[in-house]
C-alpha positions as CSV (number, residue, x, y, z in Angstrom):
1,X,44.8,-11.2,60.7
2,X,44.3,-14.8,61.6
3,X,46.8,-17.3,63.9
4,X,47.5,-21.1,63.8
5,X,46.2,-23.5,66.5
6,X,50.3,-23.5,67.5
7,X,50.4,-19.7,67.8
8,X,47.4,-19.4,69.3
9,X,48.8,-22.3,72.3
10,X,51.5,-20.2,73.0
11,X,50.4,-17.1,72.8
12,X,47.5,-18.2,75.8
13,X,50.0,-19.9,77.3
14,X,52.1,-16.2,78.1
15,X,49.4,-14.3,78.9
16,X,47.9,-17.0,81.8
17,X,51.6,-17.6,83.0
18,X,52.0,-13.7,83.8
19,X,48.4,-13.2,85.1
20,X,48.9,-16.4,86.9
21,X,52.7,-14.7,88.4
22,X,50.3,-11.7,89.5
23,X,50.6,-9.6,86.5
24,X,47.4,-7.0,85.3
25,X,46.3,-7.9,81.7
26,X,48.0,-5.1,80.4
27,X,51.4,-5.4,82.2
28,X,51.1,-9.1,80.9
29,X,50.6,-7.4,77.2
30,X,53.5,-5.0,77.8
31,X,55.7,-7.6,78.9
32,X,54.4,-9.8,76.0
33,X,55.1,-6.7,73.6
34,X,59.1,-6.3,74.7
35,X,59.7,-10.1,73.9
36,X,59.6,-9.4,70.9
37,X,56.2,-11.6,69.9
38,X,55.3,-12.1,66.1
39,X,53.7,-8.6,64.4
40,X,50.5,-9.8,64.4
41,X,50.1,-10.8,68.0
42,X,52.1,-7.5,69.0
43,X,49.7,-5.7,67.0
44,X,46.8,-7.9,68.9
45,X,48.3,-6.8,71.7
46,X,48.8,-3.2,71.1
47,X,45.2,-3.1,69.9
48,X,43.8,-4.4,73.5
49,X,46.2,-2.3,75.4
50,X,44.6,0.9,73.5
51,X,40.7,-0.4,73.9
52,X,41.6,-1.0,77.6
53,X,42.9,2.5,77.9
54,X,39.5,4.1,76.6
55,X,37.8,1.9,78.9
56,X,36.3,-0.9,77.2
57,X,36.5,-4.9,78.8
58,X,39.3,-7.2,78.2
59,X,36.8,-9.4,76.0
60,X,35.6,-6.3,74.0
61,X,39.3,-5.6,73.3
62,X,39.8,-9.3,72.2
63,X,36.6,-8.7,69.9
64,X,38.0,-6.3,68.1
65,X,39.1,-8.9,65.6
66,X,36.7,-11.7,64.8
67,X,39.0,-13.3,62.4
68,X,41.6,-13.5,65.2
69,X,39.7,-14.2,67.9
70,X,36.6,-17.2,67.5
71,X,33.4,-16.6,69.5
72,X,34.5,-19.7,72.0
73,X,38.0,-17.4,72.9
74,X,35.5,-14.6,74.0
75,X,32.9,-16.8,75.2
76,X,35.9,-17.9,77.8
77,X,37.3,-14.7,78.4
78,X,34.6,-13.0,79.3
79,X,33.8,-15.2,81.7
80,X,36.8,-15.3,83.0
81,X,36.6,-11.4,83.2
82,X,33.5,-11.6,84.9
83,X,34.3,-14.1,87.4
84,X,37.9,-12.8,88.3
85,X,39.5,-16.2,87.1
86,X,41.3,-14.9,83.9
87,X,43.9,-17.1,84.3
88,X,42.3,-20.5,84.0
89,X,40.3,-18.9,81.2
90,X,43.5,-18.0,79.6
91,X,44.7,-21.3,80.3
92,X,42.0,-23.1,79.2
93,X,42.3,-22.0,75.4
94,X,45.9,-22.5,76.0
95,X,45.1,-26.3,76.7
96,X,42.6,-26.5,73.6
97,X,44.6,-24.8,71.2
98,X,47.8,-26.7,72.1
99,X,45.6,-30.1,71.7
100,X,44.3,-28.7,67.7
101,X,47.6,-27.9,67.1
102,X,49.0,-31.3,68.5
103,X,46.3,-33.0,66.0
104,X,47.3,-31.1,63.0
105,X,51.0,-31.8,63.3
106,X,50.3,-35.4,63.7
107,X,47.9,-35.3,60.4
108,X,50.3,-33.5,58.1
109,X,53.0,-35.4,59.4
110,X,50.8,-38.8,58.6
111,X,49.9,-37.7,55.2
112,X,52.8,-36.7,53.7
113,X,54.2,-40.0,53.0
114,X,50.8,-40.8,50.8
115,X,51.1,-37.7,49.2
116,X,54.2,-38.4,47.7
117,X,53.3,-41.6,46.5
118,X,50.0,-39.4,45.1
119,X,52.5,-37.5,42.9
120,X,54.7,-40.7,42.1
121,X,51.6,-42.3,40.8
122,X,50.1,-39.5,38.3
123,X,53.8,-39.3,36.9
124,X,53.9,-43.0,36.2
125,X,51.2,-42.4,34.5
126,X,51.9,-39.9,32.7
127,X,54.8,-41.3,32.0
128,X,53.2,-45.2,30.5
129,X,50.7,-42.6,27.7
130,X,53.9,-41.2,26.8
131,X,55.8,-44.4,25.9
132,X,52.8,-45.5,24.3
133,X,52.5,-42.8,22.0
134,X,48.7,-41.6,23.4
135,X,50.7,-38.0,24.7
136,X,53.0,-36.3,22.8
137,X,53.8,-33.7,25.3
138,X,55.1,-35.3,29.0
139,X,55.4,-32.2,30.4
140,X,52.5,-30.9,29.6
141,X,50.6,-34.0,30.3
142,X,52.1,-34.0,33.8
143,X,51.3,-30.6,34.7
144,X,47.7,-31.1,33.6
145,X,47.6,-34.0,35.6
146,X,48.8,-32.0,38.8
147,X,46.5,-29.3,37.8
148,X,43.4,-31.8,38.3
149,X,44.8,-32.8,41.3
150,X,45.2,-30.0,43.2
151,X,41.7,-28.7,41.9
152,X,40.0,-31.4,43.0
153,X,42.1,-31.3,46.8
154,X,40.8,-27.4,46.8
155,X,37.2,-28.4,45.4
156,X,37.1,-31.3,48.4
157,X,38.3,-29.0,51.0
158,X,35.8,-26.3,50.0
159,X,33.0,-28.6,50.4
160,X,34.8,-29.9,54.1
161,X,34.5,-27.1,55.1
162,X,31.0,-25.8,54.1
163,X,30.0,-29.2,56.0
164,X,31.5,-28.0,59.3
165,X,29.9,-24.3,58.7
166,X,26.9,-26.0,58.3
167,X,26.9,-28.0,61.3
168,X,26.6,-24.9,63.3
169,X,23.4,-23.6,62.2
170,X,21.9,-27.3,60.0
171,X,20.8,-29.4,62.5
172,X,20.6,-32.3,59.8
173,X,24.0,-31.3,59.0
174,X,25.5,-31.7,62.0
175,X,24.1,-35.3,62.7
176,X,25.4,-36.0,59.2
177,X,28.6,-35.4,60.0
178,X,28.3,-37.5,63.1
179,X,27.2,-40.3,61.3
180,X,30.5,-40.6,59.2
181,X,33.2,-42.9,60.3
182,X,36.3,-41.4,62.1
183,X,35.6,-38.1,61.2
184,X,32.1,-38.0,63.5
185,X,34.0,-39.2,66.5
186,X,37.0,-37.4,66.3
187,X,34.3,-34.0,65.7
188,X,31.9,-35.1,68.6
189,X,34.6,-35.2,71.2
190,X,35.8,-32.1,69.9
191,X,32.6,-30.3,70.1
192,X,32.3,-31.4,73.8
193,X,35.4,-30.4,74.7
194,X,34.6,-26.6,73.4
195,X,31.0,-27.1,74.9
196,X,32.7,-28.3,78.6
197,X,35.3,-25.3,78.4
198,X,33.0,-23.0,78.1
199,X,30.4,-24.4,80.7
200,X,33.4,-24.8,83.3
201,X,34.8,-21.4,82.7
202,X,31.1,-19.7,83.2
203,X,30.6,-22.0,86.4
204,X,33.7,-20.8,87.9
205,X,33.2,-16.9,87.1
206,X,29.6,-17.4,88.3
207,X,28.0,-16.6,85.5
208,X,23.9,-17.5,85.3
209,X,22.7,-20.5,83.8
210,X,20.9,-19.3,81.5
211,X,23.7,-17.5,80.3
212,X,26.1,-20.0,80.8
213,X,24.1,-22.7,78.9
214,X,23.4,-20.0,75.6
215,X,27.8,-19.1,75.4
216,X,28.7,-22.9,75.9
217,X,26.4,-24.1,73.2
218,X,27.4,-21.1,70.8
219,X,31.2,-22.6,71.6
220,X,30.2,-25.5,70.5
221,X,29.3,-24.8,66.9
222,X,26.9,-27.2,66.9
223,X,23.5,-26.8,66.0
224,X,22.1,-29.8,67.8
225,X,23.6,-28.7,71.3
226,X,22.2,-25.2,69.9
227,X,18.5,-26.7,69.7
228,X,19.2,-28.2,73.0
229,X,20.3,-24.9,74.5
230,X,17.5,-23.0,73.1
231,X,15.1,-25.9,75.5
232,X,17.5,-25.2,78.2
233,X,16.6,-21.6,78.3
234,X,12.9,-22.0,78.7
235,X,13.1,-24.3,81.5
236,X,15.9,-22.0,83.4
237,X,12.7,-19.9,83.1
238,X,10.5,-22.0,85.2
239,X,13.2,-22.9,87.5
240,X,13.8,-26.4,86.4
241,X,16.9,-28.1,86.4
242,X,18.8,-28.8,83.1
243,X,19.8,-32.6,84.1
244,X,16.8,-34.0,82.3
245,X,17.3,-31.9,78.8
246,X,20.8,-33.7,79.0
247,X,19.6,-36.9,79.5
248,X,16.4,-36.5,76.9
249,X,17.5,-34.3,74.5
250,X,20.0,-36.5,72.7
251,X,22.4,-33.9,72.0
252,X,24.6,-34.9,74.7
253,X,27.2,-38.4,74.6
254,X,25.0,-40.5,77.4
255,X,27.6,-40.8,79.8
256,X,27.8,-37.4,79.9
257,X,24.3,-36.5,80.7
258,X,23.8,-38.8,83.6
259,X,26.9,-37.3,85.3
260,X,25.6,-34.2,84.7
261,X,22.4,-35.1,86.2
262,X,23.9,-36.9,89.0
263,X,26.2,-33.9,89.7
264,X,23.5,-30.9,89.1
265,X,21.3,-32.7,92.5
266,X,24.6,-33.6,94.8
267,X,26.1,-29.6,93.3
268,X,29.5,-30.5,92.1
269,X,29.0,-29.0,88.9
270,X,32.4,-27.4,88.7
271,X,34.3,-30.3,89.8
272,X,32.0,-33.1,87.3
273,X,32.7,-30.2,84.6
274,X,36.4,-30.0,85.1
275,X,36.7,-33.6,84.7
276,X,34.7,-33.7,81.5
277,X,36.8,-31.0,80.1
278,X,39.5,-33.4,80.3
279,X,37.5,-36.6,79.2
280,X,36.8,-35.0,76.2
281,X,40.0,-33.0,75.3
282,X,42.0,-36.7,75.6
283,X,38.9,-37.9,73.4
284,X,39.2,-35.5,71.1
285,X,42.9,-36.1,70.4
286,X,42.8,-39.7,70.4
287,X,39.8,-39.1,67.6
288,X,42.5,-36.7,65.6
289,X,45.2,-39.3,66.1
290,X,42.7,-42.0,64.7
291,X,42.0,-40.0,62.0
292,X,45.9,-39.2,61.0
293,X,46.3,-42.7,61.2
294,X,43.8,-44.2,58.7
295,X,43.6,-41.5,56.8
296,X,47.1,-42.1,55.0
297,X,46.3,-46.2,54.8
298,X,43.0,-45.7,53.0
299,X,44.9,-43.3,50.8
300,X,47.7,-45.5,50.5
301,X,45.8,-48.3,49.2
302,X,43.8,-46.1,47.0
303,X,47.1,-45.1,45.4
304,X,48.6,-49.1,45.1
305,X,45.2,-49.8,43.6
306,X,45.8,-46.7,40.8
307,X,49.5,-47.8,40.1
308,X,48.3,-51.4,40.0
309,X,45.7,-50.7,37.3
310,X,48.6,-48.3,35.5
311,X,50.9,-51.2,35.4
312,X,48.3,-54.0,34.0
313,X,46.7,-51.1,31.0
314,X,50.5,-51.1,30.1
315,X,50.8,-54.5,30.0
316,X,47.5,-55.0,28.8
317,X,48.2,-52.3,25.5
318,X,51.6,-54.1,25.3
319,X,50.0,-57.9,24.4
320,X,46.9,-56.3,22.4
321,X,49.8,-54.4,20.1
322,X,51.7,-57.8,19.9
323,X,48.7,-59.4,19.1
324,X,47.7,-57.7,16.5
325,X,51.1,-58.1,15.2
């Protein structure tokens, strides 16, 4: 039982407006429950409302299902448990959901023109082999075609995806990825953003470093910021100050690390964090709008280079027949 990025954005959005209006978490499910919600989130709902009966945390009611609920949403929650501030926990995977679910609107809405042209294409040409007597069957030709297609989409997605799954545990992975043009952006700002959340949220509820350093680099899924984490730790054991891991560690944008440096010595770690939360949300959708925008003009041209070279073989087998006439 899984949600979309939209769902998931107003679904947080409910729950932190109630708590927010003084509600208890389960008189904001209950409420939640009698306007009439999707099935799955009443379910969700119903689910918490029962583990919070027999005792159990608000963030072990939320873990009940790790296909609904990422280990960032808990990472927040439970802070925001923790430290009494459930509502700008709440409200903080309001803000990042609505942003994912902003930049996924603007991608499908940015692709769709290219994809038609995709299909146009392929049934052009399908369409030139018939008329010169290389397929016998259109239909079947076409559907073949489509079939290849939509194959190689699934085949290119599957491997997108093992890439990102990757980058959380595959250091060389991750930096991979960071390497690549619009897409490393666009994922670097995102990571930060879930890395900042987290960090913010666990300043706030008071959580300790150590702690709050280990949940915001498991947010992050990334396995550079993980590596950098895992130094973190050791010197939190000594009773150093994380400011020069930041700066040295090069898992962090640079900007980022100075302010944090700056801001761990003068302790306005909340406030430097909050702002950086931001920073990097707006970053992140302006990579994701970046993205939606080339995206369909590489594809684009791809597909005027494809119907170009369909038009000149025609032409092309058109003057060899009459030649050989």
């Amino acid at each position: 039982m899984s949600f979309s990025s939209a769902q998931k954005h107003l679904f947080y959005t409910e729950i932190a407006k109630l708590l927010e209006a003084g509600f208890g978490i389960r008189e904001a499910g209950r409420v939640m429950r009698d306007t009439r919600v999707p099935a799955r989130q009443k379910a969700l709902l119903e689910e918490m409302d029962a583990d919070l009966e027999a005792g159990k945390t608000i963030a072990d009611a939320f873990a009940r299902n790790p296909q609904a609920i990422t280990g960032m949403e808990r990472s927040i929650i439970a802070a925001g448990e923790r430290g009494g501030r459930l509502a700008p926990a709440f409200q903080h995977l309001a803000d990042y959901f609505g942003m994912l679910a902003k930049a996924r609107k603007e991608a499908l809405v940015a692709m769709a023109y290219p994809a038609v042209m995709l299909h146009l294409g392929l049934i052009v040409s399908c369409l030139v082999k018939y008329f010169q007597g290389e397929d016998e069957s259109l239909v079947v030709n076409i559907a073949l075609t489509l079939g290849a297609l939509y194959a190689a989409v699934f085949v290119a997605w599957l491997g997108v995806k093992a890439l990102l799954n990757a980058a959380a545990s595959n250091p060389a992975a991750d930096k991979l990825i960071q390497t690549l043009p619009l897409v490393g952006g666009a994922r670097r700002a995102m990571v930060m953003a879930r890395f900042t959340k987290v960090y913010h949220t666990a300043l706030l509820a008071g959580l300790p470093m150590r702690e709050t350093a280990e949940a915001s680099a498991e947010a992050s899924r990334s396995a550079t910021i993980k590596k950098a984490a895992a130094t973190m730790t050791e010197v939190l054991k000594e009773g150093g100050q994380l400011g020069p891991i930041f700066m040295n560690s090069g898992a962090f944008p640079s900007a980022f690390a100075r302010s944090y440096a700056t801001a761990e010595e003068s302790g306005s770690l909340d406030k430097d964090l909050a702002r950086w939360s931001k920073v990097f949300q707006e970053n992140a959708i302006q990579g994701s709008q970046n993205l939606a925008n080339w995206l369909p003009k590489i594809a684009y041209f791809l597909i005027l280079l494809y119907i170009a070279y369909t038009i000149l073989s025609f032409y092309g087998n058109m003057y060899a027949g009459l030649q050989d006439l």
